[in-house]
C-alpha positions as CSV (number, residue, x, y, z in Angstrom):
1,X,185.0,206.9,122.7
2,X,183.2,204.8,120.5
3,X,179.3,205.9,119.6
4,X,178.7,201.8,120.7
5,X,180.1,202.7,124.0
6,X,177.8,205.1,124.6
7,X,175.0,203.9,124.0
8,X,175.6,200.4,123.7
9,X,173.0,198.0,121.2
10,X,170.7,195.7,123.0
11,X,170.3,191.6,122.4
12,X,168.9,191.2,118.8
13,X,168.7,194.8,118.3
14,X,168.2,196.2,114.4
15,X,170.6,198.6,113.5
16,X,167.9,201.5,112.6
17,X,166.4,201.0,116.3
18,X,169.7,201.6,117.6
19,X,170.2,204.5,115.3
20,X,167.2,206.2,116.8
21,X,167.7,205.7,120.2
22,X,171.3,206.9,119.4
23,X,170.0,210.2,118.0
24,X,167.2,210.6,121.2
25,X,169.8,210.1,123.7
26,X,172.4,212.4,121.5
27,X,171.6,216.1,119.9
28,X,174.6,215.8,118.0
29,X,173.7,212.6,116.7
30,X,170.6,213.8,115.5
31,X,171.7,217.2,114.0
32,X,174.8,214.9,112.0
33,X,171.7,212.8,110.6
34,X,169.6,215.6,109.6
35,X,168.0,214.7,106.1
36,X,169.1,210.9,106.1
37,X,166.4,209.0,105.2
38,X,165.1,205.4,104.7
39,X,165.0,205.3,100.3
40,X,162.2,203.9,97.9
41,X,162.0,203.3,94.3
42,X,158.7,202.3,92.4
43,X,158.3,198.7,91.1
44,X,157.2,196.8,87.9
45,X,153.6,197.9,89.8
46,X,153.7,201.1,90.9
47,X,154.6,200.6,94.0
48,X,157.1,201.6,96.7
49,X,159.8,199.6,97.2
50,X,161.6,200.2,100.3
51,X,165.4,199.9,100.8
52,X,166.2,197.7,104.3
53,X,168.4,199.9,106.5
54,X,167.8,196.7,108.7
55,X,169.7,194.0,107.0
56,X,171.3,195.1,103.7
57,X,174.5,196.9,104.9
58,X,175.1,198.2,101.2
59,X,171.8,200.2,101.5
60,X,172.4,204.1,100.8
61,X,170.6,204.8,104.9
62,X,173.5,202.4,106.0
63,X,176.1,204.2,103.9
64,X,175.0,207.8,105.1
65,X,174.4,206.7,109.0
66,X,178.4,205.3,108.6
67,X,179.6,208.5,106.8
68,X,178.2,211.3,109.0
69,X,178.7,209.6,111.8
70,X,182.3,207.9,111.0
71,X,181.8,204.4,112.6
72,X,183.8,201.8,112.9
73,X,183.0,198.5,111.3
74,X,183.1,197.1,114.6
75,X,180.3,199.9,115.3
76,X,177.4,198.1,112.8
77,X,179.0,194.8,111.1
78,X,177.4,192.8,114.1
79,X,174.0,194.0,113.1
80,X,174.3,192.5,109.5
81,X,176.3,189.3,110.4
82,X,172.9,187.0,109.7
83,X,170.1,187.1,107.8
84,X,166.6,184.8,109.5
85,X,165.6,184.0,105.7
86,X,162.4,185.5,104.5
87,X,161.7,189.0,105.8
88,X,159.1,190.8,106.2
89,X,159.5,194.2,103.7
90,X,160.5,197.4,105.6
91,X,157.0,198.9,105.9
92,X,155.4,195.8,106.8
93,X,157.3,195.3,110.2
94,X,154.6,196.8,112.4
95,X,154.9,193.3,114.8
96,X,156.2,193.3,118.0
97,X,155.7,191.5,121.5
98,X,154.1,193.8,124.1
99,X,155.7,191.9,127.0
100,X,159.7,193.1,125.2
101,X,158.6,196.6,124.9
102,X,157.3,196.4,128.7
103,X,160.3,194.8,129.7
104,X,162.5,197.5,128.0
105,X,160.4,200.0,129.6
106,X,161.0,198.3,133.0
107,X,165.1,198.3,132.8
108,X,165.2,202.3,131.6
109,X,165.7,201.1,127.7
110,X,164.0,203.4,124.9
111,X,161.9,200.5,123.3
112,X,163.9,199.0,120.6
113,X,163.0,196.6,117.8
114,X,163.9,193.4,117.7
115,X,165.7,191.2,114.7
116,X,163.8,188.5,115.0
117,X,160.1,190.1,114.7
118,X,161.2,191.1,111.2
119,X,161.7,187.0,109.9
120,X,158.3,186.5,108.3
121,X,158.2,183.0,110.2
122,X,158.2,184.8,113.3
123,X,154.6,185.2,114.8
124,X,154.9,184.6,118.7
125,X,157.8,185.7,121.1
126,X,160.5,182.5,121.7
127,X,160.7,184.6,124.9
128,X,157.3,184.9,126.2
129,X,155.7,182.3,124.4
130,X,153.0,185.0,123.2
131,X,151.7,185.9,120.1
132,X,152.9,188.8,118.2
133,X,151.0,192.5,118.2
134,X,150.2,195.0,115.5
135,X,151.0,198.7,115.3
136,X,147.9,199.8,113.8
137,X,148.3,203.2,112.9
138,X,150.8,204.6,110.4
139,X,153.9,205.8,111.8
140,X,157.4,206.3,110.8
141,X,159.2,202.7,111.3
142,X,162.2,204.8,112.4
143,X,161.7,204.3,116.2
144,X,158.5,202.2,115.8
145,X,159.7,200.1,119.0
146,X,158.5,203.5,120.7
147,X,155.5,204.0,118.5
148,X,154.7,200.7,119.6
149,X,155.0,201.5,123.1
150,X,152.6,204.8,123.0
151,X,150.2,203.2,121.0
152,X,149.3,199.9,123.1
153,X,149.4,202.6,125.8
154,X,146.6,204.4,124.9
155,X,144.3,201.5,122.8
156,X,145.0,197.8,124.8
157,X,142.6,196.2,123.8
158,X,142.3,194.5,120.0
159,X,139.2,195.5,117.8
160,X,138.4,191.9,117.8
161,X,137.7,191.6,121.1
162,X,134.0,190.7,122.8
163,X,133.6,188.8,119.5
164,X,132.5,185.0,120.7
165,X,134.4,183.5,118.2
166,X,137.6,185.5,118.4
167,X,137.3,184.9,122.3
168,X,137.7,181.6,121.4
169,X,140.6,181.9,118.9
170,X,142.4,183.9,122.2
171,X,141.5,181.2,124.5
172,X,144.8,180.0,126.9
173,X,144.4,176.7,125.7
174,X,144.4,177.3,121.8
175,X,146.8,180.1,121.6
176,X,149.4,177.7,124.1
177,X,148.6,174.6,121.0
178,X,149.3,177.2,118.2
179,X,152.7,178.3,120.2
180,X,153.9,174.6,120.1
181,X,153.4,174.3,117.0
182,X,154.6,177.7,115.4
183,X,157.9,177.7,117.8
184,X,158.6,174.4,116.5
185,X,158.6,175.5,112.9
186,X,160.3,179.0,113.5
187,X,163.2,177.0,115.7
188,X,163.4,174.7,112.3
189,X,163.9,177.6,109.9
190,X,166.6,179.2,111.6
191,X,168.5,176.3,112.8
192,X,171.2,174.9,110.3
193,X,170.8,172.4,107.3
194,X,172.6,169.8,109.4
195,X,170.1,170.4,112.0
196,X,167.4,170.1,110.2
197,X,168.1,166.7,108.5
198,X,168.8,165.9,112.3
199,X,165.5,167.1,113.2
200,X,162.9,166.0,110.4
201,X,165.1,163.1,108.4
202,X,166.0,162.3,105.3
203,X,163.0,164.0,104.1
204,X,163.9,167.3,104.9
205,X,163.1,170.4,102.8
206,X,165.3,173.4,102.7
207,X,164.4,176.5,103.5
208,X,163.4,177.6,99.9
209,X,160.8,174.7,100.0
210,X,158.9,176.3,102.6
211,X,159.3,179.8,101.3
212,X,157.3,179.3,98.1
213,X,154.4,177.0,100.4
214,X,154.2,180.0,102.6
215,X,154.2,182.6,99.6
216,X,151.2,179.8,98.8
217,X,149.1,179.8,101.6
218,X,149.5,183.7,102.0
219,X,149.1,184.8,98.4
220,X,147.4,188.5,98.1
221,X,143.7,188.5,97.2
222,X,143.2,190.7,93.8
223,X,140.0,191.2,92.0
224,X,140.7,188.0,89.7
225,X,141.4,185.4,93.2
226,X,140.6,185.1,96.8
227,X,143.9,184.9,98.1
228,X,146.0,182.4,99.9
229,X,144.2,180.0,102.0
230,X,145.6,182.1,105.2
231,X,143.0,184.7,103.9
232,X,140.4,182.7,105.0
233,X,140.7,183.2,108.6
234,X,137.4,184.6,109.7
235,X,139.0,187.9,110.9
236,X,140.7,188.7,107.7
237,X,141.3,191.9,105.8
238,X,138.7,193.5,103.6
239,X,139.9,193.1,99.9
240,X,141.8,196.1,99.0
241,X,141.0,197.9,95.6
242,X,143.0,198.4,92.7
243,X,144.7,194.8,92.5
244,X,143.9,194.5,88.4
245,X,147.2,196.1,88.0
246,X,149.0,193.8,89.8
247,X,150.4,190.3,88.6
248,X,150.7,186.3,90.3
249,X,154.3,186.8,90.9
250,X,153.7,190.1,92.7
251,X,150.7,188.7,94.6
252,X,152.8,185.6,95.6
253,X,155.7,187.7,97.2
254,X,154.0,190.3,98.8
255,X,150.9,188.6,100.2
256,X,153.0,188.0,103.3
257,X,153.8,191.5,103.9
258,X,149.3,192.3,104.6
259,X,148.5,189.5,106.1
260,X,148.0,190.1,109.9
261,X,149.6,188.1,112.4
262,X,146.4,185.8,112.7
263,X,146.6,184.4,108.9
264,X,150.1,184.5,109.3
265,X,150.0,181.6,111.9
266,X,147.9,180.1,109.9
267,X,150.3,180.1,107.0
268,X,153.5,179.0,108.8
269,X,151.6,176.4,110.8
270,X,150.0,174.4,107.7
271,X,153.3,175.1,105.4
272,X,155.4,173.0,108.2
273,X,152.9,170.8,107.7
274,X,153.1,170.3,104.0
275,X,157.1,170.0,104.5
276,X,156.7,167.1,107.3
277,X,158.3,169.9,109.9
278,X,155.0,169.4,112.1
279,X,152.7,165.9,111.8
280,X,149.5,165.8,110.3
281,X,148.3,164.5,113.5
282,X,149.1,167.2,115.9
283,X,148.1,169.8,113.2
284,X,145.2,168.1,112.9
285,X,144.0,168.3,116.1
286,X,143.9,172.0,115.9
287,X,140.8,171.2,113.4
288,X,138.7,170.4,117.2
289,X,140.0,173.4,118.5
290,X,139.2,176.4,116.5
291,X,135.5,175.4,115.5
292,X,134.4,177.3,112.3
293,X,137.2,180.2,112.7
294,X,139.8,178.4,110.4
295,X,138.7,174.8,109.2
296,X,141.9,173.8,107.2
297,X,143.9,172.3,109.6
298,X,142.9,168.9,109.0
299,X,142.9,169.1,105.3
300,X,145.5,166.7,103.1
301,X,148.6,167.9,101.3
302,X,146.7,167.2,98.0
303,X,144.0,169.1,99.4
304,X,146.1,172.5,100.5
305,X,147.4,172.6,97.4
306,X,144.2,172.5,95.3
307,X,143.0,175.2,97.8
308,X,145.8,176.8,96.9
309,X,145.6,176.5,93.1
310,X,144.5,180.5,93.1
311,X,145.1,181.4,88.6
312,X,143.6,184.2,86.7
313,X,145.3,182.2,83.7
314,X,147.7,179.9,82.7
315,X,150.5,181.8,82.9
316,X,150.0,182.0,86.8
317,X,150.8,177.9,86.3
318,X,153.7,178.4,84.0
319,X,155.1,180.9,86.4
320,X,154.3,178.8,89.2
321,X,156.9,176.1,87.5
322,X,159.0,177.9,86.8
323,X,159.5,178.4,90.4
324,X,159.3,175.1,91.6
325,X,161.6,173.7,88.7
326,X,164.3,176.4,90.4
327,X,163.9,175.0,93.7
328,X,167.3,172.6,94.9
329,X,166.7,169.1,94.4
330,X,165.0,167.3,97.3
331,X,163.7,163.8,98.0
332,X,159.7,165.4,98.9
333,X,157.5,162.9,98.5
334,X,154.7,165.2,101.1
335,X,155.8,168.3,98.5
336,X,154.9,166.4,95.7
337,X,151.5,165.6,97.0
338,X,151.1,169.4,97.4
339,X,151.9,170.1,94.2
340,X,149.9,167.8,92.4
341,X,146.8,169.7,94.2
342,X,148.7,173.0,92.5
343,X,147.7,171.5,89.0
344,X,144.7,173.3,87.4
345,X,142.0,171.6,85.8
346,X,141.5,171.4,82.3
């Protein structure tokens, strides 16, 4: 009897989430995995980089699970057969919908996580049409679909709330406008290139377009910048300490991964934007909407960019460049206005 058999994997299940509730459900499961653990190796910065036991079927958690448990490729090759483009890192998946984990709960399934809430585009449930929650406290992201579970349990409500302004940003009627839009741009991002020409024209960007506009708009603050302009949500993060180690390149690809799901919106909202995915007059009218909480919805392409335009030197530029002269070619006249903002002044 196959181990898949027994405990079969749910709809858009990640293979680690599976592995867990494989192991709850199973002693011997759990005593054959004893010591098997998620790996991490320090980078350029310092820090802990995370191997992904959730999409890179080479990783050494992958290779161990497979070994001691001697599965079948048919077992876990369905759990790495796509890849929904930028991911958030392994430690920063702490996003889930409440609604999914009450739903598991309901039909006798061990809370699982799902694929989809690790895409970094993904920041309300195609399901429910509801935005996102946070685990707040640390917690091992083995099992974290539990974790999430016991922890909503115990604290429902968000620290935000009885705030005037975040009441506001909650409201049915914004949070249903921010859900069009969002939807529209995570449908875009993980349909296929022939779909998106379909969708958006000629015009259309690829998927590496919007990558670096998001890495943009969602850019880590450090001592020497503010951040992305995602950052300046009202509700935003204190700066954290320590960032004079830690280089633009670094701060452009990881800014994404300690953003909360508020700025995150934000990001992937105003990047389809710049790409021509959403209009500039149904972003726009966002600008009515959320008062004083995020005023940038109604700003230009010219305008993001030079909001965007976040150097501690010229190399920041140079690097910057370098990036956009790697991207594939693309007819982008709305990009171009974008990056003309990017240019710093003399």
């Amino acid at each position: 009897m196959r181990l898949l058999d027994l405990c079969p994997a749910s709809v858009d299940e990640c293979f680690s989430s599976w592995i867990y509730r494989c192991m709850i459900k199973f002693p011997w499961v759990r005593f054959s995995l004893e010591g098997v653990s998620v790996k991490a190796e320090s980078d350029r910065c310092g820090e802990l980089v995370y191997e992904d036991p959730d999409f890179d079927i080479s990783s050494s958690y992958v290779q161990d699970v497979t070994s001691r448990l001697n599965l079948a490729q048919d077992d876990y090759f369905r759990f790495f057969d796509k890849k929904p483009g930028k991911l958030l890192s392994w430690q920063s998946r702490r996003f889930y919908c409440r609604d999914c984990v009450m739903d598991d709960i309901k039909n006798n399934i061990l809370p699982y996580w799902r694929r989809s809430w690790c895409s970094a585009v993904c920041v309300f449930c195609p399901l429910h049409e509801k935005k996102l929650s946070s685990i707040r406290f640390n917690c091992d992201p083995i099992g974290r679909g539990w974790r999430a579970f016991s922890e909503f349990s115990r604290y429902p409500y968000h620290q935000y709330q009885g705030t005037r302004n975040y009441n506001l940003w909650e409201s049915e009627s914004l949070q249903k406008a921010l859900y069009d839009l969002a939807i529209q741009v995570f449908e875009w991002y993980g349909s296929s290139e022939e779909a998106r020409v379909d969708s958006a024209g000629a015009d259309v960007a690829s998927t590496a377009y919007f990558d670096l506009v998001f890495e943009l708009l969602t850019q880590a603050p450090s001592l020497h910048n503010s951040g992305g302009l995602s950052w300046s949500f009202t509700f935003a993060f204190k700066l954290r300490l320590g960032r004079y180690r830690k280089d633009y390149s670094w701060l452009l690809e990881n800014g994404v991964n300690e953003v909360d799901v508020n700025q995150r919106v934000c990001g992937v909202i105003l990047a389809g934007k710049v790409l021509g995915i959403l209009s500039d007059e149904e972003v726009g009218r966002l600008d009515c909407m959320v008062d004083d909480l995020f005023p940038y919805f109604g700003l230009s392409n010219l305008e993001l960019g030079f909001r965007c335009a976040n150097y501690s030197s010229i190399g920041d530029y140079d690097y910057l460049l370098s990036r956009i002269g790697r991207l594939p070619y693309s007819s982008q006249a709305r990009f171009d206005g974008f990056v003309a903002g990017l240019t710093p002044e003399m």
